[in-house]
NUROKOL-662245 format. One line per field, with one value per residue: x, z, y of N, C-alpha, C, O in turn. Coordinates in Angstrom, 1 decimal. Example, Ala and Ser with C-alpha at 12.3 -4.5 7.8 and 13.67 -1.06 7.14 Angstrom:
2
n.x [13.2;12.8] .
n.z [7.8;7.1] .
n.y [-5.7;-2.2] .
ca.x [12.3;13.7] .
ca.z [7.8;7.1] .
ca.y [-4.5;-1.1] .
c.x [13.2;12.9] .
c.z [7.8;7.9] .
c.y [-3.3;0.0] .
o.x [14.2;13.4] .
o.z [8.5;8.0] .
o.y [-3.3;1.1] .
***
This chain:
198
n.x [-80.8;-78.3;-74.9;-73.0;-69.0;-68.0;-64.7;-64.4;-62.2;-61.9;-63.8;-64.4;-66.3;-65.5;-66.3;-68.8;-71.7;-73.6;-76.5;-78.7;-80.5;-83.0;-84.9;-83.2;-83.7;-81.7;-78.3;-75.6;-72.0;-69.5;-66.6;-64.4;-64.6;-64.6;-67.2;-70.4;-73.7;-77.3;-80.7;-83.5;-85.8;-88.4;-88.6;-88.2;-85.5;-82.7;-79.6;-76.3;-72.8;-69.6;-66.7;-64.1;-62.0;-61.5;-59.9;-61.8;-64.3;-66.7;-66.6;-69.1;-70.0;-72.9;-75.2;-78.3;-81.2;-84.3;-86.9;-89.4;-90.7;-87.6;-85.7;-83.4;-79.9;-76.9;-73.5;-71.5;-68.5;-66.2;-66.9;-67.9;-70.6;-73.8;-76.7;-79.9;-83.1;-86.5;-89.1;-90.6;-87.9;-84.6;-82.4;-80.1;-77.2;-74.4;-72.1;-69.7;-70.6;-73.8;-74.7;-77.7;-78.0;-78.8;-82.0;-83.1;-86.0;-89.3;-89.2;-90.4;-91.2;-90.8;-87.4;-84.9;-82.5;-78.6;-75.8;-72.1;-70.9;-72.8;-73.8;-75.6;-78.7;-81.6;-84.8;-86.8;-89.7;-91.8;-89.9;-86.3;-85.6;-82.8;-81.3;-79.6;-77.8;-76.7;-77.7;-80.3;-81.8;-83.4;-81.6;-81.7;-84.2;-84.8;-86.6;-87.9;-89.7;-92.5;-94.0;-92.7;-90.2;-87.5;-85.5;-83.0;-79.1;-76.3;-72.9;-69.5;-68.1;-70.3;-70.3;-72.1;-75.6;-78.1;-80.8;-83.5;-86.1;-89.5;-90.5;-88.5;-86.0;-82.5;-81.1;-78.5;-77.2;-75.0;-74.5;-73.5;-74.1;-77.0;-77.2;-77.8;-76.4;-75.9;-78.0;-79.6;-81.5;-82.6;-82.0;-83.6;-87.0;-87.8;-88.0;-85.3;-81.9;-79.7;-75.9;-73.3;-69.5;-66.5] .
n.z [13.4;11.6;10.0;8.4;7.5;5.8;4.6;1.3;0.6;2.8;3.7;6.8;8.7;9.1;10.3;12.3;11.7;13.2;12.4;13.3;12.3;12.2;9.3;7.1;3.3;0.8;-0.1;-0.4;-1.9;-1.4;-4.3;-2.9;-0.8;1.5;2.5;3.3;2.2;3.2;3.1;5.3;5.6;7.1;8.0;5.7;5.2;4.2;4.9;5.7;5.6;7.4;6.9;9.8;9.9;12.8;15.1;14.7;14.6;12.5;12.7;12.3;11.4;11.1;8.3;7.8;6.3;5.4;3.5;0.6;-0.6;-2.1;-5.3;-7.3;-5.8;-5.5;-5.0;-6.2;-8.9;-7.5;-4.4;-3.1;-3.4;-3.0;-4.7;-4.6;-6.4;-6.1;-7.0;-9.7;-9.2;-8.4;-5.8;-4.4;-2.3;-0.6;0.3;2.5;4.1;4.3;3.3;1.2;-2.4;-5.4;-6.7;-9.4;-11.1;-11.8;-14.1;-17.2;-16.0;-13.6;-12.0;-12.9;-13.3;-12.3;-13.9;-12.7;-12.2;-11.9;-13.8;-15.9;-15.6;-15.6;-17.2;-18.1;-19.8;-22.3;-23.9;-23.8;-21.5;-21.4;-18.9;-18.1;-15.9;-14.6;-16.0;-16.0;-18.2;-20.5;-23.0;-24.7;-26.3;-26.6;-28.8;-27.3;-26.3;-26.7;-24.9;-22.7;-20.4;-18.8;-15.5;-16.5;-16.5;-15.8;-17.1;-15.6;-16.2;-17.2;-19.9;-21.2;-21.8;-20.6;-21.0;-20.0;-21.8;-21.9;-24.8;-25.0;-25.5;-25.4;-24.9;-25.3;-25.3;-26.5;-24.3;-24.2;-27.1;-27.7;-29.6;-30.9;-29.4;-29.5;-30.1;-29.0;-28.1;-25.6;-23.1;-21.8;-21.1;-18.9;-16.7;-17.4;-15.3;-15.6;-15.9;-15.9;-16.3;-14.7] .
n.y [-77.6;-79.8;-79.5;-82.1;-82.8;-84.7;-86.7;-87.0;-89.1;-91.2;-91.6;-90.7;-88.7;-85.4;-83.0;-81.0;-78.8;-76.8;-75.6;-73.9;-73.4;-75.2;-77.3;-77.9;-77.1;-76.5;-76.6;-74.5;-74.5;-71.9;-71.6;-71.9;-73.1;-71.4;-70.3;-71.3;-71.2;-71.6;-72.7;-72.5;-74.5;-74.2;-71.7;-70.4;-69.0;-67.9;-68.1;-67.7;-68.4;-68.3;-69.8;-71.4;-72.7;-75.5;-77.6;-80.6;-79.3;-76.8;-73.6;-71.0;-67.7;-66.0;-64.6;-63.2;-63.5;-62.7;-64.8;-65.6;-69.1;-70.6;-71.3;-71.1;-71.5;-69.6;-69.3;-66.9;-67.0;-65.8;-65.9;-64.0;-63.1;-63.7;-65.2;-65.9;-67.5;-66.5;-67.4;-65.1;-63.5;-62.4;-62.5;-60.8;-60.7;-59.6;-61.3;-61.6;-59.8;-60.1;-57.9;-56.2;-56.5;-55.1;-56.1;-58.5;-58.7;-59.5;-61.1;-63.1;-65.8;-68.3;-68.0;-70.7;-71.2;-70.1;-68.3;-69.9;-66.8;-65.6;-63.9;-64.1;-65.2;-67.7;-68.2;-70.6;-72.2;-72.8;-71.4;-70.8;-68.4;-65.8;-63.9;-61.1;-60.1;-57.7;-55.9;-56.1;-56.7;-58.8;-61.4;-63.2;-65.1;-68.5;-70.8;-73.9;-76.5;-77.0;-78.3;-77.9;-77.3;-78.9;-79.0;-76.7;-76.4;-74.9;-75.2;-75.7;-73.7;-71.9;-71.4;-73.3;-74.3;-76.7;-78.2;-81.0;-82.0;-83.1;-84.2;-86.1;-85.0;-84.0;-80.5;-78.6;-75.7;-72.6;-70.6;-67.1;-66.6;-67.9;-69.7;-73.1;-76.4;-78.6;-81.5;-84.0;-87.3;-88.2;-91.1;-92.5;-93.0;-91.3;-88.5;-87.5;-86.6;-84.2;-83.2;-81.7;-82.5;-81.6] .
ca.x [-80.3;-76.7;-74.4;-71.8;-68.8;-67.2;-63.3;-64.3;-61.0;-61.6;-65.5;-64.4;-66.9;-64.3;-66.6;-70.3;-71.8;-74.8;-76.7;-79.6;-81.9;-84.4;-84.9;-82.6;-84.3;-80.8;-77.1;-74.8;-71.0;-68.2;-65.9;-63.1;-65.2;-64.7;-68.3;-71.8;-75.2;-78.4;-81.9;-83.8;-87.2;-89.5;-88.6;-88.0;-84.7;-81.4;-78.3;-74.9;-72.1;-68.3;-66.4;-63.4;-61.2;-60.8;-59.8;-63.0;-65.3;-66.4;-67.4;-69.6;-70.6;-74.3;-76.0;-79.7;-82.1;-85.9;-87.5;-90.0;-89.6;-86.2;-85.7;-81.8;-79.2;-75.9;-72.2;-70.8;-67.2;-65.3;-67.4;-68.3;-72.2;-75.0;-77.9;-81.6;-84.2;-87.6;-90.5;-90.3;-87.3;-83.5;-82.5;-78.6;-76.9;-72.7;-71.9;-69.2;-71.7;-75.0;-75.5;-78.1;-77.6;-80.3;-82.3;-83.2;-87.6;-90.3;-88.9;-91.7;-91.6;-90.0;-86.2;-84.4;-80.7;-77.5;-74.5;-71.4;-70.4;-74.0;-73.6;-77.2;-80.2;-82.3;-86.1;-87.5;-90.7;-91.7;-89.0;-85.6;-84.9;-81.1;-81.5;-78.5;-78.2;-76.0;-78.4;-82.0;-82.8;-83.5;-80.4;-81.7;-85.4;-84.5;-87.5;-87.1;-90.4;-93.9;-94.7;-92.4;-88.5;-87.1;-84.7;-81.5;-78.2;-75.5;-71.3;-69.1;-67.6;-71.0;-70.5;-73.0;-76.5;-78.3;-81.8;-84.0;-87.7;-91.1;-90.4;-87.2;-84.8;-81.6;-80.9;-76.8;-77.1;-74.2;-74.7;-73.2;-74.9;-78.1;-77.0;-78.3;-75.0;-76.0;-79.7;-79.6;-82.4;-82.5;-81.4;-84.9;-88.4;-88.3;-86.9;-83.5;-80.9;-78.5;-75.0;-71.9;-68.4;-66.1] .
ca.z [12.5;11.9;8.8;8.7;6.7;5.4;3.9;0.6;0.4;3.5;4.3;7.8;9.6;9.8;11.4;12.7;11.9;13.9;11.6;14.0;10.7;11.8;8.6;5.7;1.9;0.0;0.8;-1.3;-0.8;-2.1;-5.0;-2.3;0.7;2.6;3.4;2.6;2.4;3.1;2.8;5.8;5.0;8.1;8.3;4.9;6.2;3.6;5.9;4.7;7.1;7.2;8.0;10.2;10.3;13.9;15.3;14.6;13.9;11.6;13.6;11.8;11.5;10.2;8.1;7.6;5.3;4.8;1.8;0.8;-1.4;-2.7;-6.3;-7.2;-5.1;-5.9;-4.8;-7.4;-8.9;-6.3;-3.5;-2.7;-3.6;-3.1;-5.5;-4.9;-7.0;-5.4;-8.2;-10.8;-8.9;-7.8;-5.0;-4.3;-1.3;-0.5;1.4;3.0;5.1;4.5;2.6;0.0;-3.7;-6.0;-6.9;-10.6;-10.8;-12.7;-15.6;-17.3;-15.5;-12.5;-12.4;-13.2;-13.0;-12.5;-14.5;-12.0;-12.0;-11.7;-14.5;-16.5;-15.1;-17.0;-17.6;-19.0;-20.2;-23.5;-24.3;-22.4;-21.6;-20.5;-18.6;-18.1;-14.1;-14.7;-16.9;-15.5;-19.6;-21.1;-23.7;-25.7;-26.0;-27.4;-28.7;-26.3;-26.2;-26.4;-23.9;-21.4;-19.9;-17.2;-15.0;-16.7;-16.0;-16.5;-17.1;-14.7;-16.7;-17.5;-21.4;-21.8;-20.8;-20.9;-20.1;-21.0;-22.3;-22.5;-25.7;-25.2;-25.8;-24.7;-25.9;-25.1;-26.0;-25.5;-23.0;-25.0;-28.2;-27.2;-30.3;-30.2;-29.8;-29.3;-29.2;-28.3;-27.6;-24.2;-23.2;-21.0;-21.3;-17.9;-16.7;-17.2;-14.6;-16.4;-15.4;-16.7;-15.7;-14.3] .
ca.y [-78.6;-79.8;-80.7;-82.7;-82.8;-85.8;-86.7;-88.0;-90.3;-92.2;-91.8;-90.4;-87.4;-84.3;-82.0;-81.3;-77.6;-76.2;-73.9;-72.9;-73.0;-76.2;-78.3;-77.5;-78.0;-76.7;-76.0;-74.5;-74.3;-71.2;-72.7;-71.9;-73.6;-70.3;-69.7;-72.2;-70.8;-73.1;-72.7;-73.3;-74.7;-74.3;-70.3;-69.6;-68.0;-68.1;-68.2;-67.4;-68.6;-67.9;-70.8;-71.2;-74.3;-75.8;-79.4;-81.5;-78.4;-75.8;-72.9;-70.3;-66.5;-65.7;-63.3;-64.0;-62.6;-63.9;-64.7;-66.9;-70.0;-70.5;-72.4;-72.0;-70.8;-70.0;-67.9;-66.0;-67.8;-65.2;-66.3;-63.0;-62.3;-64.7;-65.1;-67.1;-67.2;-66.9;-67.3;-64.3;-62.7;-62.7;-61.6;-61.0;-60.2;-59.4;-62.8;-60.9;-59.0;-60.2;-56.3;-56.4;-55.6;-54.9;-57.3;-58.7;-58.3;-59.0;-62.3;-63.6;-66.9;-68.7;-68.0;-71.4;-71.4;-69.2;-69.2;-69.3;-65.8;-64.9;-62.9;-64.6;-66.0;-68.1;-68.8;-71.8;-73.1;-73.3;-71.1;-70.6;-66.6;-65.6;-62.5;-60.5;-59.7;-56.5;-54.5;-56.5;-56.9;-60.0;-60.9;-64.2;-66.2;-69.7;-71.4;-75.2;-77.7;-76.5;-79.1;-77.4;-78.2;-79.3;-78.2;-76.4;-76.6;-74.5;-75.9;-74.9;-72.4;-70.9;-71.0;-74.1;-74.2;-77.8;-79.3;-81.6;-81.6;-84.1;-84.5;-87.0;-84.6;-82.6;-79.3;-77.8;-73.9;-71.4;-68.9;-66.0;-66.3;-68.6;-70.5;-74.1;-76.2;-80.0;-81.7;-85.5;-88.3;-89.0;-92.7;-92.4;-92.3;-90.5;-87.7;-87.4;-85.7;-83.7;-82.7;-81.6;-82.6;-79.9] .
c.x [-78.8;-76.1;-73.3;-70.8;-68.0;-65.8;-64.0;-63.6;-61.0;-63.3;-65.7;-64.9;-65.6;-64.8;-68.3;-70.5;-73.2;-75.4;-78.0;-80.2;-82.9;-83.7;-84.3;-82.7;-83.2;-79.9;-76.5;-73.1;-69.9;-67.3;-64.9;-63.4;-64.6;-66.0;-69.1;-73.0;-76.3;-79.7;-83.0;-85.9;-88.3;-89.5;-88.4;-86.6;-83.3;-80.4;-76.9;-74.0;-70.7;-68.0;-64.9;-63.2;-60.9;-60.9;-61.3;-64.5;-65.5;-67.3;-68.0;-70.3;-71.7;-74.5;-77.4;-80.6;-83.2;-86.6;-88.3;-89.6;-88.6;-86.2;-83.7;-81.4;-77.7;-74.7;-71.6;-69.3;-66.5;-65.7;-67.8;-69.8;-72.5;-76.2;-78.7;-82.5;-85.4;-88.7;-89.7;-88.8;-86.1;-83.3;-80.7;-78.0;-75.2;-72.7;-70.9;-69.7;-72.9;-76.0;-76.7;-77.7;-79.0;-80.5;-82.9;-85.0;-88.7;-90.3;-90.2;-91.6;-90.4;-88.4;-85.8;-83.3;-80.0;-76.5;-73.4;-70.7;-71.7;-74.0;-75.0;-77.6;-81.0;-83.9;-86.5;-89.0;-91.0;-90.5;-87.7;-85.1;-83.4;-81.9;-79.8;-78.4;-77.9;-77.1;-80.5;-82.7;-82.4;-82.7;-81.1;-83.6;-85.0;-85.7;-87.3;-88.1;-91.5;-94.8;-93.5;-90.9;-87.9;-86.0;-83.2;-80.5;-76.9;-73.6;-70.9;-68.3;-68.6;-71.2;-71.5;-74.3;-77.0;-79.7;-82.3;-85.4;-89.0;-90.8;-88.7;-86.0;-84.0;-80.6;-79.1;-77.4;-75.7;-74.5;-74.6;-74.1;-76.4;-78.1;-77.3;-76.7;-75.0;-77.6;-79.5;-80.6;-81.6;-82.3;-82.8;-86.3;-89.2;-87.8;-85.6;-82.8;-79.8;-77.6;-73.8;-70.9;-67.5;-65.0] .
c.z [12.5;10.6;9.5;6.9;6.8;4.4;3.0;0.3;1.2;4.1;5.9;8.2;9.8;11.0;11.3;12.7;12.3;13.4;12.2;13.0;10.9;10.4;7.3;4.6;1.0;0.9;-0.9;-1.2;-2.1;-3.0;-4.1;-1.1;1.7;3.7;2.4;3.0;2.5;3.3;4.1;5.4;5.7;7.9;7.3;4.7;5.2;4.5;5.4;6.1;6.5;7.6;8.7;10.2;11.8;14.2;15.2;14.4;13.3;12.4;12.6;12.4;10.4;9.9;7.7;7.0;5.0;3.7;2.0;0.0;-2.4;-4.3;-6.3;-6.3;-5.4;-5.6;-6.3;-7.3;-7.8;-5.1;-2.8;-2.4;-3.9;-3.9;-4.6;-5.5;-6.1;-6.6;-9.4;-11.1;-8.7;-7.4;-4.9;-3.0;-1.5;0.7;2.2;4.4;5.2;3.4;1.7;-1.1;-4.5;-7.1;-8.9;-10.4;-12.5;-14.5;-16.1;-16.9;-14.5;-13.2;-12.4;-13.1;-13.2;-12.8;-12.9;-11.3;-11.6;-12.4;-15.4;-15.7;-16.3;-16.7;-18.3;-18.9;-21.5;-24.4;-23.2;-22.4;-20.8;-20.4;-18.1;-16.9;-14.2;-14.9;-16.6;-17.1;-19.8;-22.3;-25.0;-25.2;-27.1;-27.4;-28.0;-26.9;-26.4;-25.6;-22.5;-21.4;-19.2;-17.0;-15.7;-15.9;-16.8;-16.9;-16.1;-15.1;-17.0;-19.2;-21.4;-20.9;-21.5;-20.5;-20.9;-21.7;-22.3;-23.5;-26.0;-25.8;-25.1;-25.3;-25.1;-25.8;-25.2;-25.4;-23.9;-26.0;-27.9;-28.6;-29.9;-30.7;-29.5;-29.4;-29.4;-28.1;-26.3;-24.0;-22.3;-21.3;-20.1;-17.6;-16.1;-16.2;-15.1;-15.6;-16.0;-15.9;-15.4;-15.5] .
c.y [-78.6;-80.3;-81.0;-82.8;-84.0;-85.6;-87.8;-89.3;-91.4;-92.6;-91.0;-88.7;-86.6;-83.4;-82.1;-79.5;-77.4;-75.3;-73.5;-72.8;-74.1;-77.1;-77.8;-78.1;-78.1;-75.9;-75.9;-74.2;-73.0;-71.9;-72.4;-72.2;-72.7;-70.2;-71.2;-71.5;-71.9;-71.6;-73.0;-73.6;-74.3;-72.5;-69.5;-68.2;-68.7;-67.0;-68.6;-67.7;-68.7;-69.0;-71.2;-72.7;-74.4;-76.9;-79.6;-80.6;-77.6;-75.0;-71.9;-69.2;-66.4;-64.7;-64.0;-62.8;-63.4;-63.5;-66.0;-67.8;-70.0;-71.4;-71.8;-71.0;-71.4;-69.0;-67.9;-66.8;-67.2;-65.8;-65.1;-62.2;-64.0;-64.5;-66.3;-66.3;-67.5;-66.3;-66.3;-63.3;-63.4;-62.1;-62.0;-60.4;-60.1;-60.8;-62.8;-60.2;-59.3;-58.7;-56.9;-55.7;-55.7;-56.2;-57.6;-59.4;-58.6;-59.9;-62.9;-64.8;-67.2;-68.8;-69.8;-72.0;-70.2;-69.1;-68.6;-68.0;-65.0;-63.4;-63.2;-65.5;-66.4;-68.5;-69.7;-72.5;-73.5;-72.8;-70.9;-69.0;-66.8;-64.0;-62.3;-59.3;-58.0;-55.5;-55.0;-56.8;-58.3;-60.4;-61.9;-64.7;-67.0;-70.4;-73.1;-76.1;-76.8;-77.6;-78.7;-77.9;-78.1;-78.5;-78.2;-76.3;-75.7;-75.2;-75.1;-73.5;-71.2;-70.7;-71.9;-74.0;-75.6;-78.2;-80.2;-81.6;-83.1;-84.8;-85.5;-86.2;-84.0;-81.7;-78.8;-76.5;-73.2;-70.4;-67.4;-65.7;-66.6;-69.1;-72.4;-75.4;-77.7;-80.2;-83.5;-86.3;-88.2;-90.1;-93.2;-92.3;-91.5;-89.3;-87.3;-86.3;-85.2;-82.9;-82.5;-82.1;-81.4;-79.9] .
o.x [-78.1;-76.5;-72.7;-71.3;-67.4;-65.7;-64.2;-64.1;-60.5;-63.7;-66.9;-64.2;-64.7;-64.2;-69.0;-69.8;-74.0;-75.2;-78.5;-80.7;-83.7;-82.5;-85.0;-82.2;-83.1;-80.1;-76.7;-72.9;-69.6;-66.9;-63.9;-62.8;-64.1;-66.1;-68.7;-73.2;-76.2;-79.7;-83.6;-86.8;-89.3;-90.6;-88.4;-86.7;-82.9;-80.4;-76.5;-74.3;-70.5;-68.7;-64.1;-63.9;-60.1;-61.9;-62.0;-65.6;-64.4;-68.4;-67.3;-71.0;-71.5;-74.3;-77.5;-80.6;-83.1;-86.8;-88.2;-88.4;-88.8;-87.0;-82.9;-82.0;-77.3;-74.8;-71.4;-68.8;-66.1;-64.7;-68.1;-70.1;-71.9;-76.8;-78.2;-82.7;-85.5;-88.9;-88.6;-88.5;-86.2;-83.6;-80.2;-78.5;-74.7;-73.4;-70.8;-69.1;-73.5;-77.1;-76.7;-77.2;-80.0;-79.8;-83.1;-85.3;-88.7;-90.8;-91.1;-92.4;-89.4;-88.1;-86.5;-83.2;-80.4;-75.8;-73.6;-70.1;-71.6;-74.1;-75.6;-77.0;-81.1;-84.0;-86.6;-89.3;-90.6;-90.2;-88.0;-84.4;-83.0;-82.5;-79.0;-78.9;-78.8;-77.4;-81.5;-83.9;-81.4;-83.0;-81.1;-84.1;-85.0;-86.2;-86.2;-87.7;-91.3;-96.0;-93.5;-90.5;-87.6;-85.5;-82.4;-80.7;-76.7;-73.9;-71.4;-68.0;-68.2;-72.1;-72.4;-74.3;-76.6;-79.8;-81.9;-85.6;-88.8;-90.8;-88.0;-85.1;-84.5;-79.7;-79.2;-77.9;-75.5;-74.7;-75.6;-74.8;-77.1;-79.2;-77.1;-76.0;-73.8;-78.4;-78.9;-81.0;-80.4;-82.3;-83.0;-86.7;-90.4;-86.9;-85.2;-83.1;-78.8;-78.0;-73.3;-71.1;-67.8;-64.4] .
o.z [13.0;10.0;10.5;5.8;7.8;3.7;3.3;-0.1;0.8;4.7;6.2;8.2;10.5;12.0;10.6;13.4;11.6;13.8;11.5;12.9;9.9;10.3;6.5;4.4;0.3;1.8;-1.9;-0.2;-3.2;-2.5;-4.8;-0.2;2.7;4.9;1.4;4.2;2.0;3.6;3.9;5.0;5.0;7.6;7.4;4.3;5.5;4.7;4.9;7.3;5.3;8.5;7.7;10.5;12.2;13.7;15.5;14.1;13.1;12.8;11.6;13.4;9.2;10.6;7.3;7.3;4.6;3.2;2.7;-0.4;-3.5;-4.2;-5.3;-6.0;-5.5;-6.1;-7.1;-6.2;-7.0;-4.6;-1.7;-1.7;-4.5;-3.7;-4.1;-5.4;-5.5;-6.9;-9.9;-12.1;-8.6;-7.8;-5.3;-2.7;-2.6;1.7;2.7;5.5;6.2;3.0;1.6;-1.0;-4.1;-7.8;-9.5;-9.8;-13.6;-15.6;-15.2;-17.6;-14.4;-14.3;-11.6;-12.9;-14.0;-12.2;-12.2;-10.2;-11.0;-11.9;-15.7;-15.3;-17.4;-15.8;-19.5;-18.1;-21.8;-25.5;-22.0;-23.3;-19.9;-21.2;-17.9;-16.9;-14.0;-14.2;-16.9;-17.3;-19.5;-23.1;-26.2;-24.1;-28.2;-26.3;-28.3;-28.0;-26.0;-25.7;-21.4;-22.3;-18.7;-17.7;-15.6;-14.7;-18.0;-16.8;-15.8;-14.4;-17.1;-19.6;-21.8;-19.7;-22.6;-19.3;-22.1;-22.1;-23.0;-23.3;-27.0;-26.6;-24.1;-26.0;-23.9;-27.0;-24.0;-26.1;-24.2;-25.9;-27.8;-29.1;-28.8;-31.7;-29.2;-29.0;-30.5;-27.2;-26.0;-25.1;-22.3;-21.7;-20.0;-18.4;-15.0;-16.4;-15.0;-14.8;-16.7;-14.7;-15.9;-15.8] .
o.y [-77.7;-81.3;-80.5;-82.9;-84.4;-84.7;-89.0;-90.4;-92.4;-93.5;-90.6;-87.7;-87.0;-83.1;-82.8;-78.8;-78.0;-74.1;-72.6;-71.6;-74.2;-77.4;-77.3;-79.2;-79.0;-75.1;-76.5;-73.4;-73.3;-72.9;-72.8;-71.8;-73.2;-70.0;-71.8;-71.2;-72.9;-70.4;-74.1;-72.9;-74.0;-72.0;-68.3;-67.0;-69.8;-65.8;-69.6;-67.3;-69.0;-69.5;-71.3;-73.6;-73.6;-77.6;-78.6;-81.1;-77.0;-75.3;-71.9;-69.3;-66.6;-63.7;-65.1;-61.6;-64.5;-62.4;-67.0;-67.7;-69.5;-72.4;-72.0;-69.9;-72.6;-67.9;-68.8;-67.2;-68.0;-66.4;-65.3;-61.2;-65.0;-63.4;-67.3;-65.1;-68.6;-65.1;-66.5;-62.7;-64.6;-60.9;-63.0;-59.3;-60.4;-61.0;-63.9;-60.2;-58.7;-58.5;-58.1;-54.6;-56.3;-56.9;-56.6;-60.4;-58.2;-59.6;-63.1;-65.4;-66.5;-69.3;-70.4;-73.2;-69.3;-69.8;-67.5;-68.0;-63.9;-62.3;-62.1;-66.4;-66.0;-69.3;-69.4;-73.3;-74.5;-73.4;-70.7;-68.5;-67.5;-63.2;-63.2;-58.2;-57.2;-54.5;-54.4;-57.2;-58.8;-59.5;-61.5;-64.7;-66.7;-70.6;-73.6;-76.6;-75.7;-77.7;-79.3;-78.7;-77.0;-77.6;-79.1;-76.1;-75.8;-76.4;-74.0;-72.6;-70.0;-69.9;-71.2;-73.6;-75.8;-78.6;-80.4;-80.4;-84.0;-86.0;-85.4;-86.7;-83.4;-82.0;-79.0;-76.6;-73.2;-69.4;-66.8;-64.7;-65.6;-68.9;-72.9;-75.4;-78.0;-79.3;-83.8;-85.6;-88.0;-90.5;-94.4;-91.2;-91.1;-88.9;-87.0;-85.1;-85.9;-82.1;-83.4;-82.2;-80.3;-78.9] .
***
């Protein structure tokens, strides 16, 4: 398979990268677009790639690690460690080298989202858990929906956490405390895509 990268400002193709991964389901990119990780879907195969600037392409160095299905993935604000969640677990690697680091095991429910430092992970269904990567314990359970809630979202800074629910609503909690810090109607009777601004 191949991405391509585009110049927002003018729409014009800059470059063409070859990631040797088949069909890719998610990409994620370094907040200093040094390196991008993707997802490949056929082989179950997360691929971390370095990337070098040259005329009209981006050349890249692989580390590859297999895992089965992926839900989030995400580089740490440094750009140095990679997190994915696969079902109950996170798994983290040095994105530097490909190393592994020890992994975060055993949440009561499918992991969910990562705040940018990949400093908490979060769980959500009828309630939302913050786990606290460092120490593997569980820090907060926020009661959410008892009909379930969609996919969270963290701010880019990582203080807010956001989703929404069944029940036409959207909950804001901060991260730190698990304090409930907005709740809103939905503008939808479907479900809503939630996003923060940077």
């Amino acid at each position: 398979g191949t991405l391509c990268k585009w110049d927002p400002a003018t729409g014009v193709r800059k470059a063409v990268i070859a990631t040797k991964s088949g069909n890719t389901s998610q990409l994620t990119i370094s907040a200093d677009g040094q390196r991008f990780a993707i997802v490949a879907k056929s082989a179950e195969v997360v691929r971390v790639n370095a990337v070098r600037h040259t005329p009209g392409i981006l050349a890249s160095q692989s580390a590859t690690k297999t895992t089965s299905a992926v839900g989030a993935l995400s580089f740490s604000s440094d750009g140095k460690n990679l997190a994915a969640a696969r079902g109950r677990s996170m798994h983290y690697w040095d994105a530097t080298n490909g190393a592994d680091l020890p992994p975060l095991k055993n949440t009561t429910s499918t992991i969910r989202a990562v705040t940018p430092d990949l400093r908490y992970a979060v769980t959500a269904y009828r309630t939302v858990d913050m786990w606290d990567v460092a120490t593997r314990k569980k820090v907060h359970s926020i009661p959410s929906s008892s009909r379930g809630t969609y996919q969270p979202i963290f701010s880019s800074d990582g203080q807010l956490l956001a989703a929404s629910t069944p029940d036409q609503l959207i909950r804001i909690w901060e991260t730190k405390s698990g304090r409930l810090w907005s709740l809103s109607a939905a503008q939808s009777h479907s479900h809503p895509y939630l996003a923060f601004t940077a």
